[in-house]
C-alpha positions as protocol buffer text, in pm:
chain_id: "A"
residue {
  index: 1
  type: UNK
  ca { x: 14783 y: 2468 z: 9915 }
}
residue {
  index: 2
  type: UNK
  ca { x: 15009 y: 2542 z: 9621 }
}
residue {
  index: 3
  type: UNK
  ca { x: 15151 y: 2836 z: 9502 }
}
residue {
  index: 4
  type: UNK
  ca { x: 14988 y: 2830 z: 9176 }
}
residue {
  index: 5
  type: UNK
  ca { x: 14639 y: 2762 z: 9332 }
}
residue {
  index: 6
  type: UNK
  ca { x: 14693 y: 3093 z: 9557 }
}
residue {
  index: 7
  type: UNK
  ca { x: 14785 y: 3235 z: 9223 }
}
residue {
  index: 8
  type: UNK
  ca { x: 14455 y: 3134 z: 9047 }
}
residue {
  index: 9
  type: UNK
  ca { x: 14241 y: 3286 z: 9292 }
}
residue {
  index: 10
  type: UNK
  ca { x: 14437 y: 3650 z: 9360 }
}
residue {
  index: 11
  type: UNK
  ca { x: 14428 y: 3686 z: 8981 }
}
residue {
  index: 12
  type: UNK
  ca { x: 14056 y: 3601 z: 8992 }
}
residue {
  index: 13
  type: UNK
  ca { x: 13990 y: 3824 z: 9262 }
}
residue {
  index: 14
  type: UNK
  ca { x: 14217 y: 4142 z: 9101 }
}
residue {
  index: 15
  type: UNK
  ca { x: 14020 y: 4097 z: 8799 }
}
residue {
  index: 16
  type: UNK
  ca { x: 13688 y: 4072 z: 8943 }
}
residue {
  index: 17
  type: UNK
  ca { x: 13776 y: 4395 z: 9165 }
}
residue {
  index: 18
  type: UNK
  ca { x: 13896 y: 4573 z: 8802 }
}
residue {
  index: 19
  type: UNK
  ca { x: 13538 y: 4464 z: 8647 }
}
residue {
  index: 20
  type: UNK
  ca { x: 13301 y: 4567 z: 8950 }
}
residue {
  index: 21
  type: UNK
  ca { x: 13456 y: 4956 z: 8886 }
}
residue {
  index: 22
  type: UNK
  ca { x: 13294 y: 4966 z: 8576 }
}
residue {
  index: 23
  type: UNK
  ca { x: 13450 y: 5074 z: 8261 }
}
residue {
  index: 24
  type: UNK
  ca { x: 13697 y: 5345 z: 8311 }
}
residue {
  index: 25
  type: UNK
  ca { x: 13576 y: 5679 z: 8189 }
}
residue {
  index: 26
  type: UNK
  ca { x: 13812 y: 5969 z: 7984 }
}
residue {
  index: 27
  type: UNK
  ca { x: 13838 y: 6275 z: 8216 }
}
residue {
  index: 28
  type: UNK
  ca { x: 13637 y: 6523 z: 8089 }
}
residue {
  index: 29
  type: UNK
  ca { x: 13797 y: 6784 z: 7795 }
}
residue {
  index: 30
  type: UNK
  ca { x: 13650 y: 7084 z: 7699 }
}
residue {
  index: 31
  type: UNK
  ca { x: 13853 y: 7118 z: 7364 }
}
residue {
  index: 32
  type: UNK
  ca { x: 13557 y: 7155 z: 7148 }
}
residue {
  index: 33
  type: UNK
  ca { x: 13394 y: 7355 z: 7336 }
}
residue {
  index: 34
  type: UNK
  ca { x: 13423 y: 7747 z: 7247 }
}
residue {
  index: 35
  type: UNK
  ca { x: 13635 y: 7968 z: 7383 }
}
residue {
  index: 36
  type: UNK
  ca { x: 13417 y: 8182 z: 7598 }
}
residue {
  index: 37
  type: UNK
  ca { x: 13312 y: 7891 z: 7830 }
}
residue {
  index: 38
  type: UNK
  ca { x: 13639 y: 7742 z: 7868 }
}
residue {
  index: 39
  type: UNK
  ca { x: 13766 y: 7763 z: 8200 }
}
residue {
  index: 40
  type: UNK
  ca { x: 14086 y: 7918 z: 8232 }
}
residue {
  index: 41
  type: UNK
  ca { x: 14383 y: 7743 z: 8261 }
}
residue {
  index: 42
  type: UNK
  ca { x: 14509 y: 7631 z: 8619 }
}
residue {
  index: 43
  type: UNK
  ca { x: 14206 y: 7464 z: 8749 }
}
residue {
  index: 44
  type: UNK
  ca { x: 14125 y: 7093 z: 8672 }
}
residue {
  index: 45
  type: UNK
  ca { x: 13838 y: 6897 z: 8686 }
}
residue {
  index: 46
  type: UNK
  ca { x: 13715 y: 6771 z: 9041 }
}
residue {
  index: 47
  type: UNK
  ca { x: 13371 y: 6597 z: 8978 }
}
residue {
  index: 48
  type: UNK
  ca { x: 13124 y: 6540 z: 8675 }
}
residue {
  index: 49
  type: UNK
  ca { x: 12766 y: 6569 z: 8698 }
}
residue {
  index: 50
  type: UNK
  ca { x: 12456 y: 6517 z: 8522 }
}
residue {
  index: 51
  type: UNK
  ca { x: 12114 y: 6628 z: 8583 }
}
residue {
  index: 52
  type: UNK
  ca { x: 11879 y: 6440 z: 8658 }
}
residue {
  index: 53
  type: UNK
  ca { x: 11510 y: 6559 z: 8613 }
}
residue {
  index: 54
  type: UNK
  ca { x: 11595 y: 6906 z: 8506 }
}
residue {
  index: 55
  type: UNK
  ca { x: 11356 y: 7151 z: 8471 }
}
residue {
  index: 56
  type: UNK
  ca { x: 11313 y: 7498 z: 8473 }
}
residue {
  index: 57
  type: UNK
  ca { x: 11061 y: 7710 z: 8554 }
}
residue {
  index: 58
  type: UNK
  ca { x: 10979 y: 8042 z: 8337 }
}
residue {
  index: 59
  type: UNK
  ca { x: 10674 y: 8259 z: 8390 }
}
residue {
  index: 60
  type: UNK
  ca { x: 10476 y: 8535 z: 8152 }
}
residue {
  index: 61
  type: UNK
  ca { x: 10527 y: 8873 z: 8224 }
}
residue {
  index: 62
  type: UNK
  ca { x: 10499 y: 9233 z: 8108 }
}
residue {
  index: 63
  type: UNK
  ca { x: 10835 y: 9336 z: 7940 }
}
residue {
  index: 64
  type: UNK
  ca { x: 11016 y: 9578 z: 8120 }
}
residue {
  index: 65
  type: UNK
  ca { x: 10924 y: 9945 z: 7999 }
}
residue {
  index: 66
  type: UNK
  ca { x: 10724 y: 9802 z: 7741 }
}
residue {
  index: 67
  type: UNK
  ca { x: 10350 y: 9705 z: 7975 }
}
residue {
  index: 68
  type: UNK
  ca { x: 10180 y: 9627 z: 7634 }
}
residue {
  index: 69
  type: UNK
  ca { x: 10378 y: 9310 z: 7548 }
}
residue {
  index: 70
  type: UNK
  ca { x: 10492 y: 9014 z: 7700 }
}
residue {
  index: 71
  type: UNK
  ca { x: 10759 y: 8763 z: 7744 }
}
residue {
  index: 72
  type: UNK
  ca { x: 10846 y: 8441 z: 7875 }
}
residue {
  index: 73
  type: UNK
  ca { x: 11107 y: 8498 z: 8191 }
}
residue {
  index: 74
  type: UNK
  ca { x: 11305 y: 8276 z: 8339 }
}
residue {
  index: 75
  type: UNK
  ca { x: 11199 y: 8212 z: 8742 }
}
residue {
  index: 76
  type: UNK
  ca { x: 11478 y: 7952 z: 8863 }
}
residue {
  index: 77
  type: UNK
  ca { x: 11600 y: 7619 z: 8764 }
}
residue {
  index: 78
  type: UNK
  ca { x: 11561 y: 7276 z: 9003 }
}
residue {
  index: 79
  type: UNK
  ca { x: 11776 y: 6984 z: 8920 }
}
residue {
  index: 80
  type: UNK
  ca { x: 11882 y: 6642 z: 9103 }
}
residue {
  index: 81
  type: UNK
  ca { x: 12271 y: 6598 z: 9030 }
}
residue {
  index: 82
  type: UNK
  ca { x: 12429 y: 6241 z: 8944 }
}
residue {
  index: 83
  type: UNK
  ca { x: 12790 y: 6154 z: 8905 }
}
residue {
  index: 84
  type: UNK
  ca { x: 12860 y: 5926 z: 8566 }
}
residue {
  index: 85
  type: UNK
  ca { x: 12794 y: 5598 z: 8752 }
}
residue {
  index: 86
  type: UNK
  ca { x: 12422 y: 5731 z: 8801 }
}
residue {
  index: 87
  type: UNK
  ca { x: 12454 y: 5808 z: 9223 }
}
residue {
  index: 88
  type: UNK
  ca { x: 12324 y: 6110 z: 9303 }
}
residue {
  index: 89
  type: UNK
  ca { x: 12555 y: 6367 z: 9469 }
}
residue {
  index: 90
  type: UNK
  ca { x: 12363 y: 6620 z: 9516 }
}
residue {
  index: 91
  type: UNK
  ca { x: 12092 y: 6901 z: 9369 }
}
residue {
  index: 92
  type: UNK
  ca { x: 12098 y: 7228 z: 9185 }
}
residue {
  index: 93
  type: UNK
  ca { x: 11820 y: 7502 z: 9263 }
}
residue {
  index: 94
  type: UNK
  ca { x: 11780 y: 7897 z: 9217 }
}
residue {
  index: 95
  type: UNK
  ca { x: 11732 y: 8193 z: 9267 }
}
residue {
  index: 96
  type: UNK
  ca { x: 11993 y: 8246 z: 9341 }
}
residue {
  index: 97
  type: UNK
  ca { x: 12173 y: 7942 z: 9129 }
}
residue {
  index: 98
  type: UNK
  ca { x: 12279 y: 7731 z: 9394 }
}
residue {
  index: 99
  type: UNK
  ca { x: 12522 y: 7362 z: 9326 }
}
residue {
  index: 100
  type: UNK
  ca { x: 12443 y: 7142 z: 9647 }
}
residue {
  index: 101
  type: UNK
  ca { x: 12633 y: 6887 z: 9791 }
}
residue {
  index: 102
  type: UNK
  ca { x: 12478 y: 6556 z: 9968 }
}
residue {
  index: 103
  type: UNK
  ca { x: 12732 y: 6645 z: 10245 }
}
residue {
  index: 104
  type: UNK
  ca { x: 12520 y: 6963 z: 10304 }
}
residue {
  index: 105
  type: UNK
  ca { x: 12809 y: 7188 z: 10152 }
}
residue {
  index: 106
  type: UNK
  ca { x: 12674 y: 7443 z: 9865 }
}
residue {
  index: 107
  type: UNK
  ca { x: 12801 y: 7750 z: 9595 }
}
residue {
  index: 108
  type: UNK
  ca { x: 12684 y: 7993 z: 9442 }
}
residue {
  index: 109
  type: UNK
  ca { x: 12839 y: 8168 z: 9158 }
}
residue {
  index: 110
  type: UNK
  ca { x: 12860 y: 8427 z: 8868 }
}
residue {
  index: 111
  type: UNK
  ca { x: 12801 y: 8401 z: 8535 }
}
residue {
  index: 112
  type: UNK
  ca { x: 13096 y: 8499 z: 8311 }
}
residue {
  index: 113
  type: UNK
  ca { x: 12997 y: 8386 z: 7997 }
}
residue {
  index: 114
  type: UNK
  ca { x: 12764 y: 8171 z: 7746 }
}
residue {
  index: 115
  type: UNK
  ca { x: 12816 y: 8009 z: 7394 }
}
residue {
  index: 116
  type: UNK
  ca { x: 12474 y: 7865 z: 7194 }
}
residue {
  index: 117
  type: UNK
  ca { x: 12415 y: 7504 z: 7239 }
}
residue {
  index: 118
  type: UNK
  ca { x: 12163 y: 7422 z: 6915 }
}
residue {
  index: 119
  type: UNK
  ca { x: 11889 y: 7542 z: 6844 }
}
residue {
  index: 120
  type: UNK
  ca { x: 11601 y: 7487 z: 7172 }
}
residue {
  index: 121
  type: UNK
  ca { x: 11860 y: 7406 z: 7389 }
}
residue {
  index: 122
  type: UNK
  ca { x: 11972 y: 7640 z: 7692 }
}
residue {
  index: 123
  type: UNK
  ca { x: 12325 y: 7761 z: 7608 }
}
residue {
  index: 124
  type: UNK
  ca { x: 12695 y: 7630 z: 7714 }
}
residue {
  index: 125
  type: UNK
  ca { x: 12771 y: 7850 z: 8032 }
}
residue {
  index: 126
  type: UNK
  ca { x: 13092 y: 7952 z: 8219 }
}
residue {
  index: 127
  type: UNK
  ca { x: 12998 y: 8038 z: 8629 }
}
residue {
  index: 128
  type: UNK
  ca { x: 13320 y: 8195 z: 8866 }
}
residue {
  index: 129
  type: UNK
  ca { x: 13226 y: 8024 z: 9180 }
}
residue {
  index: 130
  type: UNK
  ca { x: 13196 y: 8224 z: 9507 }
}
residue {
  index: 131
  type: UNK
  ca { x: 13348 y: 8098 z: 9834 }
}
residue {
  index: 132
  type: UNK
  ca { x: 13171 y: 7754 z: 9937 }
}
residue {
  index: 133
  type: UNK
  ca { x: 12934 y: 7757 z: 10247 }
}
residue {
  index: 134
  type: UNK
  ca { x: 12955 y: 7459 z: 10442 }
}
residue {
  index: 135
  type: UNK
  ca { x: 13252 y: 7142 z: 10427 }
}
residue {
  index: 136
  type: UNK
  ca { x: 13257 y: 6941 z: 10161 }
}
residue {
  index: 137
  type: UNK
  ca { x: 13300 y: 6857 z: 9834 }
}
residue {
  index: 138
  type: UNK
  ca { x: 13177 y: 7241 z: 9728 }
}
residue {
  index: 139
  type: UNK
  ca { x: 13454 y: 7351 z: 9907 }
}
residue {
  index: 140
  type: UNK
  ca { x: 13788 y: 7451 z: 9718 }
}
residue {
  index: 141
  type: UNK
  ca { x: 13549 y: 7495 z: 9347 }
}
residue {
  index: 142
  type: UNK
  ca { x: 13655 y: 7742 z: 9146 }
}
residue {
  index: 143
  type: UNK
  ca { x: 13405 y: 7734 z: 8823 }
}
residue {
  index: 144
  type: UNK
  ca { x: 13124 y: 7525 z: 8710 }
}
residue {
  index: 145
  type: UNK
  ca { x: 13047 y: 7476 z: 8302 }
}
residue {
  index: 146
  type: UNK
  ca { x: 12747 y: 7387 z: 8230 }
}
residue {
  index: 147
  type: UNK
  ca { x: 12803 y: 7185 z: 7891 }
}
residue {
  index: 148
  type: UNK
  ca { x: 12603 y: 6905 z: 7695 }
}
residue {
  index: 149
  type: UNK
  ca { x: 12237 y: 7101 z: 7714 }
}
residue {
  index: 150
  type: UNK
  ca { x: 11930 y: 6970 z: 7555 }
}
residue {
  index: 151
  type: UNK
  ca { x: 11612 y: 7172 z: 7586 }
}
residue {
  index: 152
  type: UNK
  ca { x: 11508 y: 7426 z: 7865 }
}
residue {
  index: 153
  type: UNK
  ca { x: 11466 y: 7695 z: 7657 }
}
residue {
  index: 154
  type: UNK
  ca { x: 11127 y: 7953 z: 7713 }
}
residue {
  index: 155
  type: UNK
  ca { x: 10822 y: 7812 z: 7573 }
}
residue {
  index: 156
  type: UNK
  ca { x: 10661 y: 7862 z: 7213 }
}
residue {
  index: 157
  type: UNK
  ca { x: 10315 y: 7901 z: 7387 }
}
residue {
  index: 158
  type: UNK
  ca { x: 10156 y: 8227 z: 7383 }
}
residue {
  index: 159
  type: UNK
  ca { x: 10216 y: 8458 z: 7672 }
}
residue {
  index: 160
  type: UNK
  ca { x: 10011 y: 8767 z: 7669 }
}
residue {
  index: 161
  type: UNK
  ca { x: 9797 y: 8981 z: 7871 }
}
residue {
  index: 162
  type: UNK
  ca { x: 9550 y: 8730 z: 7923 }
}
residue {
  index: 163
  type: UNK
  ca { x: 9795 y: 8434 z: 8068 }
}
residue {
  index: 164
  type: UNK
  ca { x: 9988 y: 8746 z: 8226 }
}
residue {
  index: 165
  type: UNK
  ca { x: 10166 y: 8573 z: 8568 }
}
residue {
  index: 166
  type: UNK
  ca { x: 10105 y: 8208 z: 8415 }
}
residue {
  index: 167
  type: UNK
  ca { x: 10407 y: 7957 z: 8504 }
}
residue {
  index: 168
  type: UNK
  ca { x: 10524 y: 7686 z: 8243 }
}
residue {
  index: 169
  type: UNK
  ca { x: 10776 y: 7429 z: 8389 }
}
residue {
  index: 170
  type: UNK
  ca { x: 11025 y: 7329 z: 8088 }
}
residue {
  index: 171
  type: UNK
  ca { x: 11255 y: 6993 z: 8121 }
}
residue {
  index: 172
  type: UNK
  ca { x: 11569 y: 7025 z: 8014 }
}
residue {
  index: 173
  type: UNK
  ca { x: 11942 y: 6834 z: 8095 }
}
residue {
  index: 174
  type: UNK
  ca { x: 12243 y: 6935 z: 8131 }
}
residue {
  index: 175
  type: UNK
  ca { x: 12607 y: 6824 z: 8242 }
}
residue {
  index: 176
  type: UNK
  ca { x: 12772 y: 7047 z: 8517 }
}
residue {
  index: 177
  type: UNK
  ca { x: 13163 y: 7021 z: 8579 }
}
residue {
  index: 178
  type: UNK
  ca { x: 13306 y: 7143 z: 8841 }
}
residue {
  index: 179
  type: UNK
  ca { x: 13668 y: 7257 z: 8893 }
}
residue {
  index: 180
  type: UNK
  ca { x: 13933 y: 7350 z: 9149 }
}
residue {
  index: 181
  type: UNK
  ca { x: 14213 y: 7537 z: 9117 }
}
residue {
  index: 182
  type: UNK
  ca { x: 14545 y: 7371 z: 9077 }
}
């Protein structure tokens, strides 16, 4: 065979490799987000997820002190997890709120801060990560932002003595990215 034949087909196969990757993707920035849900500075981004099938449950109940009215309150939050190419990596459930691996490793974490996200939407949220439980890719994570939110916020029904204890599911979706320190 010639050389330029054996040329042909290893630039055909590079460039076929290059397009089966799929368009490559900016790394995340979090430059317009606001200031109290940035994370600080010394940890970078180690993976990017999106929910998938987000939802989060609230329930009515009496408000605290206060027996004669009644609120919407927010019981926990169950979401699958996807990586930008649409795989799922792994889930996100609470109480408490809990980031969960496919490869069985898991974090919790605690809340450090919140910015409003529009109005209806669950807010932008900072999360300090606590030690990871299990080997994996929780392990090493140092914060979680939870940015990009549309919907999830308490309902607009009526909750009052007589739907007292009543559970609403609300959808809602979110992006989650997680960092490690560098």
């Amino acid at each position: 065979m010639n050389s330029r034949f054996l040329l042909s087909v290893a630039t055909v196969a590079v460039l076929s490799a290059c397009a089966s990757q799929g368009p490559m993707m900016a790394p995340y920035s979090q430059a317009n987000l606001p200031e109290a849900v940035k994370v600080p500075a010394g940890n970078s981004v180690a993976m990017e997820t999106v929910t998938s099938g987000g939802e989060i449950t609230y329930q009515c109940r009496a408000k605290k002190d206060m027996a004669d009215q009644f609120e919407w309150v927010f019981v926990g939050p169950a979401a699958g997890l996807k990586d930008r190419k649409g795989t799922m990596v792994g889930k996100y459930y609470g109480p408490p709120a809990t980031w969960e691996s496919m490869d069985g490793s898991k974090i919790t974490g605690t809340q450090m801060a919140v910015a409003p996200n529009g109005d209806g939407n669950i807010p932008n949220q900072l999360v300090k990560a606590n030690p990871a439980m299990g080997m994996g890719a929780m392990q090493g994570v140092s914060y979680i932002q939870r940015v990009a939110t549309m919907g999830g916020t308490a309902p607009k029904t009526m909750c009052a003595k007589t739907n007292e204890g009543e559970k609403q599911i609300v959808k809602y979706a979110a992006d989650y990215i997680f960092y490690k320190a560098m």
